[in-house]
C-alpha atoms as one frame of an Amber mdcrd trajectory, in Angstrom:
protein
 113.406 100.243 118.818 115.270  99.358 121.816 114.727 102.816 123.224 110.719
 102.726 122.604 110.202  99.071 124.181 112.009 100.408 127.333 109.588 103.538
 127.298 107.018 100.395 127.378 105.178 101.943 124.009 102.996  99.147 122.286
 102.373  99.944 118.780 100.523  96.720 117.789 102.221  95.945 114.670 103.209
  92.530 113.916 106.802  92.773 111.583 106.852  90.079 108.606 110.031  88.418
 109.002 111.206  89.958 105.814 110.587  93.389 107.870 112.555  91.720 110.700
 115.360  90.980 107.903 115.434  94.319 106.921 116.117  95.799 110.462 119.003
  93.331 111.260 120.716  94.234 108.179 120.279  98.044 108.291 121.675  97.897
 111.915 124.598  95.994 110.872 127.539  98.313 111.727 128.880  97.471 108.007
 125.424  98.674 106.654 125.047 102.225 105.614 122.854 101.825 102.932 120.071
  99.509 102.909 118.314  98.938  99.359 114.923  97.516  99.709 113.424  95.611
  96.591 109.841  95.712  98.054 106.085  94.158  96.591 103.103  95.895  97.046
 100.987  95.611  99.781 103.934  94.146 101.641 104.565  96.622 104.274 107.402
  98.935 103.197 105.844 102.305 103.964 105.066 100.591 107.643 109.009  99.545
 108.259 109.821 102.942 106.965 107.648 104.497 109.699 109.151 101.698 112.428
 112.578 103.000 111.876 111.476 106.961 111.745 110.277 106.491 114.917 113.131
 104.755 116.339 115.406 107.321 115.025 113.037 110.268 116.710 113.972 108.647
 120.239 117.261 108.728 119.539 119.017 111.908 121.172 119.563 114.906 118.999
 119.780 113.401 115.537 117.630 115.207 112.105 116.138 112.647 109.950 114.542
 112.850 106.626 111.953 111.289 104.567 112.133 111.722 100.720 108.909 110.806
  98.444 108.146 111.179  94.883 105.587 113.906  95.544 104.157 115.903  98.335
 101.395 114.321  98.555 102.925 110.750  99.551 105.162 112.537 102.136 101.696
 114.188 103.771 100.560 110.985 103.840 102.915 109.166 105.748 103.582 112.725
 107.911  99.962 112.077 109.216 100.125 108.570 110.163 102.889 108.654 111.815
 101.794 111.645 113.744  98.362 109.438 114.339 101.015 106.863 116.079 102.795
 108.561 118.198  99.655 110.391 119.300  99.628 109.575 123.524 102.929 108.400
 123.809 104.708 111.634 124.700 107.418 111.222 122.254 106.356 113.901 120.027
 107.104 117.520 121.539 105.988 119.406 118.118 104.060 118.451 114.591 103.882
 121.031 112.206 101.810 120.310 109.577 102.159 122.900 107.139 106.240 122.566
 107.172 105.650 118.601 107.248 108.406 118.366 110.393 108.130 116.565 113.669
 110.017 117.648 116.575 110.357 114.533 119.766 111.275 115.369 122.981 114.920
 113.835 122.435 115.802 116.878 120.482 115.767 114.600 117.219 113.778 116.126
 113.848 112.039 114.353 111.367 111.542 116.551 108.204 109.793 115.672 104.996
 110.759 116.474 101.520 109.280 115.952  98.137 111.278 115.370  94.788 108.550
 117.725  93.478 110.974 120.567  95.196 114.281 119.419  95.133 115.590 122.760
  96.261 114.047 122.922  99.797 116.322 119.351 100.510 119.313 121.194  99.736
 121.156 122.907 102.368 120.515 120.174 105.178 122.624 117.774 106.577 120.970
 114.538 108.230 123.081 113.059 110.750 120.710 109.793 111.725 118.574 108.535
 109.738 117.356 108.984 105.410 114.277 107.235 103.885 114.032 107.608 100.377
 110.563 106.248  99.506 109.164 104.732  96.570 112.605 105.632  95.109 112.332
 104.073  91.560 109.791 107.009  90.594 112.404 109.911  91.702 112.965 111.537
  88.545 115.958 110.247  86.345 116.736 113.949  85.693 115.985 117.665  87.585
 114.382 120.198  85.627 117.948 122.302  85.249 119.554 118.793  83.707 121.225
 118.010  87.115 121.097 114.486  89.029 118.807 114.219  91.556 121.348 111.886
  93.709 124.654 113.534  93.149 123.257 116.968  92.631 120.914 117.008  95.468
 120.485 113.523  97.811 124.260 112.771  98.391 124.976 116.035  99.814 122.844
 116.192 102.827 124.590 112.235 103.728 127.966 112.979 102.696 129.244 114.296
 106.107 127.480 112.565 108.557 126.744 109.516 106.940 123.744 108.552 108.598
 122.079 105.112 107.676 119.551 105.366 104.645 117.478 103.409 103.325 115.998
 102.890 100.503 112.590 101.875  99.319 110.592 100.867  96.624 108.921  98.271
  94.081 111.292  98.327  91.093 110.392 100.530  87.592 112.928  99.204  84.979
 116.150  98.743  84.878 117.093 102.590  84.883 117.490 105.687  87.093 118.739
 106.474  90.587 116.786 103.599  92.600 118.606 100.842  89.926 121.680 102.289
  90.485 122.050 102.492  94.134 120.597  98.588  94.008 123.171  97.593  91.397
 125.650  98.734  93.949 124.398  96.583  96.986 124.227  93.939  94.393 127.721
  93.834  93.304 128.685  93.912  96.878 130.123  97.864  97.085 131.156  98.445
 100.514 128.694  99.831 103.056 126.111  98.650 100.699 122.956  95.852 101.271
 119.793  94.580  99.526 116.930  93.353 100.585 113.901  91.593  97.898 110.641
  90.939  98.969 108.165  89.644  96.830 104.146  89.525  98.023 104.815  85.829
  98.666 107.104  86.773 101.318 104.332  88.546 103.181 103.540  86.222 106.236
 100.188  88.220 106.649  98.227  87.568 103.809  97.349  84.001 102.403  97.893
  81.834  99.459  94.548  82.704  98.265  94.397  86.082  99.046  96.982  86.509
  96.631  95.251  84.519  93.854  92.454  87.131  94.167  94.493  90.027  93.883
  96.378  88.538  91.102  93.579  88.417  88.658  93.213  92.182  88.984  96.745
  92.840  87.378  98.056  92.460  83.783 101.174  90.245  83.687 103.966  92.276
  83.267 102.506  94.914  86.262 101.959  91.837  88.465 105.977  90.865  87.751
 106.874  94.489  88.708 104.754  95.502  91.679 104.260  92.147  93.161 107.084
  89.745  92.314 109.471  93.006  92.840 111.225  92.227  88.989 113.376  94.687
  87.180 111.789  94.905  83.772 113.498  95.747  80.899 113.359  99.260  79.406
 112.976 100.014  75.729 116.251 100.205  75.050 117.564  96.803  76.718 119.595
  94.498  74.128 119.536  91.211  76.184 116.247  91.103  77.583 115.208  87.885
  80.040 118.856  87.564  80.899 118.278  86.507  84.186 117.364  83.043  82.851
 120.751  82.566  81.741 122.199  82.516  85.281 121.601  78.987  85.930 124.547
  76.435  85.615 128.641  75.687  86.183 131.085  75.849  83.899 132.301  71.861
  82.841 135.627  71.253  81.135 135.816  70.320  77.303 136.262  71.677  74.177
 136.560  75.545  74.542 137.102  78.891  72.434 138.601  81.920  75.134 138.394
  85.430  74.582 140.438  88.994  76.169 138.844  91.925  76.197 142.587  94.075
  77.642 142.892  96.976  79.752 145.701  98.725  81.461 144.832 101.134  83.774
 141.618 103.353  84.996 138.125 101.835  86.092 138.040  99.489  83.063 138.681
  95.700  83.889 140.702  92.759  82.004 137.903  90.104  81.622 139.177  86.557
  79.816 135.695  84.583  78.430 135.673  80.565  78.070 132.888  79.407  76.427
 132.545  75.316  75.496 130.605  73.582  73.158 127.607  73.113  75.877 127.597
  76.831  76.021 128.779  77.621  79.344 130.777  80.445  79.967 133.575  80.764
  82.484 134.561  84.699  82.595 137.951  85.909  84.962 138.618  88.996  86.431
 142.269  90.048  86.177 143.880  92.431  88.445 147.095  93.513  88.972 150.222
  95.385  87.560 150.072  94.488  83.389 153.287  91.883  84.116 150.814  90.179
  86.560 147.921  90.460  83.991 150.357  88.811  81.738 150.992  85.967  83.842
 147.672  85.374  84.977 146.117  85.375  81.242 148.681  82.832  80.118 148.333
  80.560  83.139 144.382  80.675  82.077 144.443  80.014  78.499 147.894  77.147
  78.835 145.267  75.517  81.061 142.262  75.595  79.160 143.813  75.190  76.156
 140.965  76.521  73.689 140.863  75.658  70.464 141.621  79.170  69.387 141.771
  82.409  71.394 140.712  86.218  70.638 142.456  88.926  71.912 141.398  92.961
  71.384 143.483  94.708  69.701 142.370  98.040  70.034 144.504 100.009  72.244
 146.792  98.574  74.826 145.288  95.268  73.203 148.515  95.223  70.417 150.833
  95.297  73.336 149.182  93.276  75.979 149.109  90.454  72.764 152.785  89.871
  72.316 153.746  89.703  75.961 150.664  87.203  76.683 151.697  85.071  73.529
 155.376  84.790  74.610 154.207  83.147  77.560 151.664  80.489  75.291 153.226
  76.865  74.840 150.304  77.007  71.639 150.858  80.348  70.105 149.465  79.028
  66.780 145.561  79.491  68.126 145.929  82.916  69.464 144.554  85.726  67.409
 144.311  89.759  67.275 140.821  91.004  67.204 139.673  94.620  66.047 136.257
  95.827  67.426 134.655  98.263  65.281 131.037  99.159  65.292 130.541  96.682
  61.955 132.295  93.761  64.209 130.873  94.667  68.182 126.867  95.004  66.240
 127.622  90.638  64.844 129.237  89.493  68.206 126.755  91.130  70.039 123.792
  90.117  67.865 125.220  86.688  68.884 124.811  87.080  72.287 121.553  88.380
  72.292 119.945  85.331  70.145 121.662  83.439  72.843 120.200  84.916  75.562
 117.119  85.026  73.938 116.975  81.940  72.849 118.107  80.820  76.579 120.722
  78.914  74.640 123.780  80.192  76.769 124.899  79.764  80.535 126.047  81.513
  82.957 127.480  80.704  86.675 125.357  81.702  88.667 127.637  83.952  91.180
 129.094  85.956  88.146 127.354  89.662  89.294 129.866  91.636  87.196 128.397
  90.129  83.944 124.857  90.332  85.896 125.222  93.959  86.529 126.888  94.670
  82.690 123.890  93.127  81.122 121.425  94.752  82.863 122.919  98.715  81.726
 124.219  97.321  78.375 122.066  98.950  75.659 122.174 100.916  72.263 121.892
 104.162  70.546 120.470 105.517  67.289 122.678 107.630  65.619 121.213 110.693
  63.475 122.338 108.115  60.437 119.703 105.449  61.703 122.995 103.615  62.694
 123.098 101.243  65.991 125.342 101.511  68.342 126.556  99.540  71.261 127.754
 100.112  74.580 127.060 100.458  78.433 124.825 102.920  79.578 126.775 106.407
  80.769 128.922 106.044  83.955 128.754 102.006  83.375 130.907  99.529  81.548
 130.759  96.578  79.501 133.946  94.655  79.796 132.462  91.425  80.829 130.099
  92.248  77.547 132.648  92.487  75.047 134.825  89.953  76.316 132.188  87.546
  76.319 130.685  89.074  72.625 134.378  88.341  71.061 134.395  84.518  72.613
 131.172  84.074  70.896 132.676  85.223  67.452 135.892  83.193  68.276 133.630
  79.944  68.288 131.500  80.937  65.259 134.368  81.911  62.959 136.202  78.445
  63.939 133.540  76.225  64.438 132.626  75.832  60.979 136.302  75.443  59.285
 138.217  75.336  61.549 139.892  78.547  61.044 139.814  82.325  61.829 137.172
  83.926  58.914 139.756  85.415  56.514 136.383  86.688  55.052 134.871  88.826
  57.620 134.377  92.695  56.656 136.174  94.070  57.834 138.958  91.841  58.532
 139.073  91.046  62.389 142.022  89.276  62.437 145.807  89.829  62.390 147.534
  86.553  62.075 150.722  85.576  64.109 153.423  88.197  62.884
């Protein structure tokens, strides 16, 4: 941009300040991948252009956009062609190969996801646009992943900024991935949301109008840029839940263990106003041990749930020699008869918007939002996070929620639960 006002090139377009946003972040020297949540009608094909054309007066760099279909890519091929028309940075446009050509020696080439196999094979050193991302295709017609199988390739060595663009289309495929990442705050990564009531250009009423062309749920999706369950979601509406602070009181705590490996040691507090307090605990497992004792000697729960399955046994007795109350702690085996009740509790809770979250917590976020279920060729359920995700915040949290139901009744662990979740203090 910086290179185009010096060339004194007025394109007449007036950026939203969400546009304006966008730009700061994605030049951020942290920023390498900008995720862009956008509405309809809002002007993300037109900051996608903006920053094509910047990157075509930059010296010697090759660029790419990537859309759905071919169509789409044609599209935007001959407007931006229409804008640089006059201004003498375009040395070449080929129209039949889709590729511009300025005379900085930079490239702009565009690709379709309707024939993933011409992307492969290039490399772009400064700039990627994935448009209207959420409709790439979850899968390629030989079973491989579009990202990892062909996107990340042509980024991995030069890793040239990319961004990433498009209204939302349920919480599943490439798009949703990539956004969970900038969400959960992965290194390198960003996200930007704009909704059609963050368009400066078009009025309160103008928005009423259009409105009352579109049925609910599409007007949540393509206009208010919201992440709508799929059919196979188990807690939908949980983004209601993120709305309060955990207060002391009365509590029941819950471990869901883990040694080593991507899985995470989460400890769960819930009280009797239903607010949840979930840790994180990292370190070697003597740490862990430490750090799960100081927890629950502070809290000091009315009764406490650990896992038992696995390193759960182990992680137990060294956590309960640290206890000063080792009377309330308790061994808890998941099986798929135990995680299908604590997770149907959960879900009327959610549901019912009768549980709370803090309102920071994005690892439970992110773990609700890919937690979901299978039918087995039995017509049995079962639970878990989506492949290549995990549910540790899930379970943790699932097993507080049995913790409190099995003692808030008598008092005591539910000798009578099939099967048996409980090993009592040996």
């Amino acid at each position: 941009m910086d290179l185009i006002r010096k060339m004194k090139i007025n394109f007449n377009i007036n950026l939203t300040e969400k546009q304006k946003e966008a730009y700061s972040i994605l030049h951020d020297k942290d920023t390498q991948f900008l995720i862009a949540r956008w509405s309809r009608q809002c002007g993300k094909t037109v900051f996608a252009e903006i920053m094509m054309i910047e990157y075509l007066c930059k010296p010697k760099t090759f660029n790419a956009y990537i859309s759905p279909t071919f169509a789409q890519g044609k599209k935007v091929f001959a407007e931006l062609v229409q804008l640089l028309e006059g201004t003498g940075i375009i040395k070449k446009a080929n129209g039949q190969d889709l590729k511009i050509e300025s005379v900085y020696g930079s490239t702009l080439k565009f690709f379709s996801m309707e024939s993933p196999v011409s992307i492969r094979g290039n490399t772009v050193s400064g700039l990627l646009v994935m448009d209207e991302a959420a409709f790439f295709p979850k899968e390629l017609s030989d079973g491989s992943d579009p990202y990892y199988n062909v996107i990340f390739p042509i980024i991995k060595a030069r890793k040239p900024k990319v961004l990433v663009i498009s209204t939302p289309n349920g919480r599943q495929g490439m798009y949703y991935d990539l956004y969970l990442k900038a969400f959960n705050g992965d290194e390198g990564y960003r996200e930007i949301s704009a909704s059609i009531y963050d368009d400066d250009l078009i009025k309160p009423e103008e928005i009423e109008e259009l409105k009352k062309g579109y049925p609910p749920l599409a007007w949540k999706q393509e206009f208010l840029v919201e992440f709508l369950d799929n059919a196979l979601s188990v807690f939908p509406n949980f983004e209601t839940c993120f709305d309060g602070k955990y207060i002391d009181g009365k509590c029941w705590a819950a471990i869901d263990p883990s040694s080593v490996g991507d899985d995470n040691t989460i400890v769960s507090i819930i009280n009797e106003k239903n607010q949840v307090k979930q840790y994180k605990i990292d370190g070697t497992l003597d740490m862990k041990y430490d750090k799960i004792a100081k927890i629950i000697n502070e809290y000091h729960p009315v009764a406490t749930y650990i896992e038992n399955n696995s390193i759960g046994a182990v992680m137990s007795n060294e956590i309960r020699k640290k206890l000063a109350n080792k009377s309330n702690f308790y061994e808890f085996t998941t099986t798929n008869e135990t995680k299908k009740q604590y997770i149907s509790l959960l879900a009327v809770a959610i549901a019912n918007n009768e549980i709370h979250f803090e309102e920071d917590n994005r690892l439970l976020y992110s773990e609700l939002s890919t937690f979901s279920f299978k039918l087995t060729k039995t017509g049995n359920i079962t639970y878990a996070a989506r492949d290549g995700y995990h549910d540790d915040t899930v379970t943790s949290l699932g097993i507080c929620l049995q913790c409190r139901e099995d003692f808030k009744l008598s008092g005591s662990p539910a000798i009578g639960f099939i099967p048996t979740p409980l090993n009592l203090l040996r």
